[in-house]
C-alpha positions as CSV (number, residue, x, y, z in Angstrom):
1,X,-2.8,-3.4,0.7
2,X,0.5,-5.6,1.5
3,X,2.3,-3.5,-1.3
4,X,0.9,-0.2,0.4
5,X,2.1,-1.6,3.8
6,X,5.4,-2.1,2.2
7,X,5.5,1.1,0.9
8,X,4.7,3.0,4.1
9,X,7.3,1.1,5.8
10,X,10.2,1.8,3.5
11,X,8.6,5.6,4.3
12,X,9.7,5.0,7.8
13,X,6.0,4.2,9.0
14,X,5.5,1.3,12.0
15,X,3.0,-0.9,10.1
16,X,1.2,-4.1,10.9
17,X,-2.2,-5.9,9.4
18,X,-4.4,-8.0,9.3
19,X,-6.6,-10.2,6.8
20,X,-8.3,-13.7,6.9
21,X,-6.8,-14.3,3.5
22,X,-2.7,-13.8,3.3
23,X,-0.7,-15.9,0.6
24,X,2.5,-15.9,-1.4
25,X,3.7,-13.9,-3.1
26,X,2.4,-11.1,-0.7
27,X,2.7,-13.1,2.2
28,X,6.2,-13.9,1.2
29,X,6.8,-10.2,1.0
30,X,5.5,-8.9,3.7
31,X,7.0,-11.5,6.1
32,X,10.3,-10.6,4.4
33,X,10.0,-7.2,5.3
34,X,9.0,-8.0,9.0
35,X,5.6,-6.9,8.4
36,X,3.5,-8.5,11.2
37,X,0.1,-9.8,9.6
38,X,-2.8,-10.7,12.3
39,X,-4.9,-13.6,10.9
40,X,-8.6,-12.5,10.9
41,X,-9.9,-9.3,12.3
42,X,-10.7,-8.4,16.1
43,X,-10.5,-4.9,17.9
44,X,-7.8,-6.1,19.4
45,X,-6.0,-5.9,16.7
46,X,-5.4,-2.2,17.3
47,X,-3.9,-2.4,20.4
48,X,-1.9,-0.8,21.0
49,X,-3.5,2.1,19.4
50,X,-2.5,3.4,16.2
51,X,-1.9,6.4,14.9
52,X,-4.0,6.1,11.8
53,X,-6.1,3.1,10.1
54,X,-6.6,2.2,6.6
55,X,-9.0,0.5,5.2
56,X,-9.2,-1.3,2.2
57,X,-12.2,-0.6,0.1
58,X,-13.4,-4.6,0.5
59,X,-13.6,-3.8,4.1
60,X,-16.9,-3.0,4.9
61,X,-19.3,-0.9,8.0
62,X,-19.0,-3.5,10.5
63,X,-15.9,-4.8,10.2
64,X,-14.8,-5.0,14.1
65,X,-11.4,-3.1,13.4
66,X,-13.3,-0.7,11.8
67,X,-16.1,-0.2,14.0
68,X,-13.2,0.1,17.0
69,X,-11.5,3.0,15.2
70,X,-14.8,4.5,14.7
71,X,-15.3,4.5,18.3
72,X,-11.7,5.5,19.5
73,X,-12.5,8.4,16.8
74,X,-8.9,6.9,15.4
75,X,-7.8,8.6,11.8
76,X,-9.2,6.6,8.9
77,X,-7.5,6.6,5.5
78,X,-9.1,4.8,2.9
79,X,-6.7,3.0,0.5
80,X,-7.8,5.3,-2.3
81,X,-6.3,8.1,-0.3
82,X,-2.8,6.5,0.1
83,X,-0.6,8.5,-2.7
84,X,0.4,11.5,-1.7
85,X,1.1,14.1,-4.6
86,X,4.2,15.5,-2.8
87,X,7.7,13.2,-3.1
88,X,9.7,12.3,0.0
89,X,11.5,15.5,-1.2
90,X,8.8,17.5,-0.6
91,X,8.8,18.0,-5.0
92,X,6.1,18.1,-6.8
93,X,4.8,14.2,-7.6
94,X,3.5,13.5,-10.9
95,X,1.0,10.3,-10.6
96,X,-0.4,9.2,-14.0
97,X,-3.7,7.3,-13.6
98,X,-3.7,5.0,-16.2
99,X,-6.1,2.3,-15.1
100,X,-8.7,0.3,-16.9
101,X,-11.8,-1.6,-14.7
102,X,-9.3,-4.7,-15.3
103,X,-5.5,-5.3,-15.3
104,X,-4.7,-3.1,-12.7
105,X,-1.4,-4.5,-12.2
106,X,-0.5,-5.2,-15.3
107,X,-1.1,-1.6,-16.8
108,X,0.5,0.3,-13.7
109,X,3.7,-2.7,-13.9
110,X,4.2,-1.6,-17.9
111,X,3.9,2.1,-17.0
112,X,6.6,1.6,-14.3
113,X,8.6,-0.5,-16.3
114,X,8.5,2.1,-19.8
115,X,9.3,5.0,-16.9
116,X,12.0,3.0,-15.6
117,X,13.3,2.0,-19.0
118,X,13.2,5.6,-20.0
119,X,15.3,6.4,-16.9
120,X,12.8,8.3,-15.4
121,X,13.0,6.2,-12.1
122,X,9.5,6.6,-10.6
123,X,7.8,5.0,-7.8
124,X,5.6,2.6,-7.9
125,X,2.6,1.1,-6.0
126,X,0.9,-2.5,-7.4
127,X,-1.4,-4.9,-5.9
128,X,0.9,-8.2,-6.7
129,X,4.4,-8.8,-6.9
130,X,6.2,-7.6,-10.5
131,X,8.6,-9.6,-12.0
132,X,10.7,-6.9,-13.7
133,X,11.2,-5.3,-10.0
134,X,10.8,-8.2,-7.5
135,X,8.8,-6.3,-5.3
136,X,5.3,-5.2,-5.3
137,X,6.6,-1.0,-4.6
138,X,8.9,1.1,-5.0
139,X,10.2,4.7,-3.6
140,X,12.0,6.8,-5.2
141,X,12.8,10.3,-5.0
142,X,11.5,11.2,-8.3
143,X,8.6,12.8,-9.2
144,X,7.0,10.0,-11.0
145,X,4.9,8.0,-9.2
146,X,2.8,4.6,-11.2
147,X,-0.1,3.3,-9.5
């Protein structure tokens, strides 16, 4: 979610969080960006009132953050939701889905990084922080997209 947040934000997006569970490297990253991260969650954590919500998919019925945007009939967006097929552009996107059960990060990182390598430039999205890149994202105008 901290790479999404990232993402969003270089989109132009306000964004803040919160987890009960924020280390380095994300931590790291997000604090570099100025990405304000609420330990725990609370309803209060969404005042003032966003515009839209999204929820992890570990985040389950219950959650107090969730239940409040539930009740303040706030926009949801679950984090399997978050690519949009268009580019920044407004081009066509092309989003390969190359992922396994396991190595996530790994497989989308090598996609991005043969993409890259091939000068295709694309985007990318990853759940830890990629060596190649130093970052966990990346947004591009291009139509490629690895995630």
């Amino acid at each position: 979610m901290g790479s999404l947040a990232g993402m969003l934000q270089a989109r132009g997006h306000r964004v803040t969080g919160s987890d009960v569970n924020v280390y380095p490297p994300m931590s790291t990253m997000l604090e570099s960006l100025g990405i304000a991260v609420r330990q725990g969650y609370s309803a209060e954590n969404l005042s003032p009132t966003p515009d839209c919500v999204v929820v992890g998919n570990a985040i389950p019925r219950g959650n107090p953050e969730v239940e409040e945007a539930l009740n303040k009939k706030l926009l949801i967006i679950g984090r399997n939701l978050k690519s949009s097929k268009k580019s920044s552009s407004g081009g066509r996107r092309f989003s390969g889905d190359f992922r396994p059960p396991t190595a996530k990060t790994t497989t989308t990182s090598i996609a991005a990084w043969v993409m890259t390598v091939g000068g295709l430039d694309p985007g990318f999205l990853v759940g830890g922080v990629v060596q190649n890149f130093g970052s966990s994202f990346k947004v591009t105008n291009s139509p490629y997209f690895s995630d």
